[in-house]
N, C-alpha and C positions, 0 to 999 in steps of 0.2 A: 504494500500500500504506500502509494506514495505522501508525504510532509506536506501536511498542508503548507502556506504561505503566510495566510490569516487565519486568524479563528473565525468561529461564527462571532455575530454581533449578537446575539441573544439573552435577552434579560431576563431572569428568575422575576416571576411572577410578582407584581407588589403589592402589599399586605399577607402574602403567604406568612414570612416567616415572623413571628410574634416579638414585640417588643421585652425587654427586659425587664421594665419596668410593670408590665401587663403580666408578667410571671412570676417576681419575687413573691407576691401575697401568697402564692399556693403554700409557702412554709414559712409559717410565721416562727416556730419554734428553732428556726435555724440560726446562725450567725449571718450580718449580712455577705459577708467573702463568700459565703458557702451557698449562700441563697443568688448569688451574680453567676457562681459558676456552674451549678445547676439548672438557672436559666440560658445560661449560654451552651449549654448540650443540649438543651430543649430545641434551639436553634436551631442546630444542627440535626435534631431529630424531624424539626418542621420538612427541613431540606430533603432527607432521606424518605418522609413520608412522601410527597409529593414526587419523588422518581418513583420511589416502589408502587405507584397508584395511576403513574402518568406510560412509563415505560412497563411492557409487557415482555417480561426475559425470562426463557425458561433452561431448560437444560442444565446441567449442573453449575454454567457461569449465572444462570439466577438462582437456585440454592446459593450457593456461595456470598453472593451479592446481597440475598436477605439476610442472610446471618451475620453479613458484615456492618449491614442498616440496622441491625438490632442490638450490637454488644452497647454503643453508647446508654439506650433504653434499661438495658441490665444493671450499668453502669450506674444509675441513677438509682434505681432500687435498692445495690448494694450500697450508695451512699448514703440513701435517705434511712435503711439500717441502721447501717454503723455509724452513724452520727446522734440517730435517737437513741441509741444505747449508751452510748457515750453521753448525752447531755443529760441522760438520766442518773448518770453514777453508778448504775450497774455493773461497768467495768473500767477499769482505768488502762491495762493491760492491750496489747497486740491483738486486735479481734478483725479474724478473716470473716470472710462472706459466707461459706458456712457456719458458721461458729453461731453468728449473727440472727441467720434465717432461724436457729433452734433457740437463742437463748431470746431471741423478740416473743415467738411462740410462748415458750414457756412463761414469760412475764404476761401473757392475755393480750398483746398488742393483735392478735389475728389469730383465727382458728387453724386448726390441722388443716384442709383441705388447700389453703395457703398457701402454706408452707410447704405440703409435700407439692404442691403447684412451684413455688419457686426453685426447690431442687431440682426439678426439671429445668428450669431456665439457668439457673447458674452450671450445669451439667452441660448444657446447651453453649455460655457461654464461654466454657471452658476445652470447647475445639479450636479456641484462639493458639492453643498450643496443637499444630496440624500433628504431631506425630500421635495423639490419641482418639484422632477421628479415622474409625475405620473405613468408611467408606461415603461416597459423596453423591446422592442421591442426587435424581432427575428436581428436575422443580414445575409447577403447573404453572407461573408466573403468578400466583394470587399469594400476597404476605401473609400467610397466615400465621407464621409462628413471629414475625415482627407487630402484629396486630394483637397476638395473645401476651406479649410482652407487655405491649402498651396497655391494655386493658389492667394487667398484673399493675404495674405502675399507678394504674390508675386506684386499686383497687388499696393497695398499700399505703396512696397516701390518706386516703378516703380513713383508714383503721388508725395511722400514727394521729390523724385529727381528731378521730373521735379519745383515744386513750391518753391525747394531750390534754381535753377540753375535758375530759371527769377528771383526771389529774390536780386540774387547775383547779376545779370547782373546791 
C-alpha cells in the first residue's frame, strides 16, 4: 500500500466527546486529580465508543480491536475500587484489582453476582499480557463485551454511590 501524502481532513464529531467538567460530578467521593483523570479516560472511552459503533470490523483484527476499546473501561473500575477502598481505611497496604473486587464485596459495597461479573472482566482484561491468551476468536463486529464493560462501570458506580450516601448519613 502505498504512503499517503496527506491525511484525511476529517473531524471527530463535535459534542461527541464529553467535557471534563460535565464528568467530574459522577464521583464526588474522589480527590479532585483523580476525578480529572478518570474523566479524561472517559474521553477516551467517548472516542473508542463511537469507532466501535461507527466502524463495523470483524475477524479476529475486531476481537482484538474490542478488547483493546475496553481495557481503558476496566481500567476505571479497577480505579474506582481501589481508591474507594482506600478512602475508606480499609486498607492502607498494596491492593491489586483482584484483591479489590473480593474485599469491596465483602465490605457490602455490591452483591456476588458483581463480582463474580467482574472477575470475568478483569480475567478479560488481563490478555493485555498476549502470552496467556490462548487463542483469538473471530469477532461479529457488535461490542458486546466493551458494552458489558460499560454497563459493569456503570453499575459499580451506581453501588460505591449508594454505600457512600448510607455511609455519610
Amino acid at each position: 500500500m502505498p504512503a499517503m501524502k496527506y491525511p484525511y481532513k476529517i473531524s471527530f464529531p463535535r459534542g461527541y466527546i464529553r467535557k471534563i467538567k460535565d464528568l467530574d460530578c459522577r464521583w464526588p467521593y474522589l480527590s479532585y486529580e483523580r476525578k480529572r483523570t478518570m474523566a479524561c479516560v472517559i474521553q477516551l472511552c467517548d472516542i473508542n465508543r463511537w469507532n466501535l459503533n461507527v466502524w463495523r470490523i470483524g475477524l479476529t483484527a475486531g476481537n482484538l480491536w474490542e478488547w483493546h476499546s475496553t481495557i481503558p473501561v476496566i481500567a476505571l473500575i479497577e480505579t474506582l475500587l481501589i481508591e474507594y477502598y482506600y478512602q475508606n481505611g480499609w486498607s492502607s497496604g498494596d491492593l491489586k484489582f483482584k484483591k479489590a473486587i473480593d474485599l469491596c464485596n465483602s465490605k457490602g459495597v455490591y452483591p456476588q453476582k458483581i463480582r463474580d461479573d467482574l472477575h470475568i472482566l478483569r480475567d478479560y482484561r488481563n490478555e493485555v499480557h498476549i502470552f496467556l491468551k490462548d487463542k483469538v476468536e473471530m469477532h461479529d463486529g457488535i461490542p458486546k463485551k466493551y458494552n458489558k464493560a460499560v454497563n459493569m462501570l456503570k453499575s459499580i458506580e451506581s453501588c460505591i454511590m449508594k454505600h457512600w450516601e448510607n455511609k455519610c448519613d
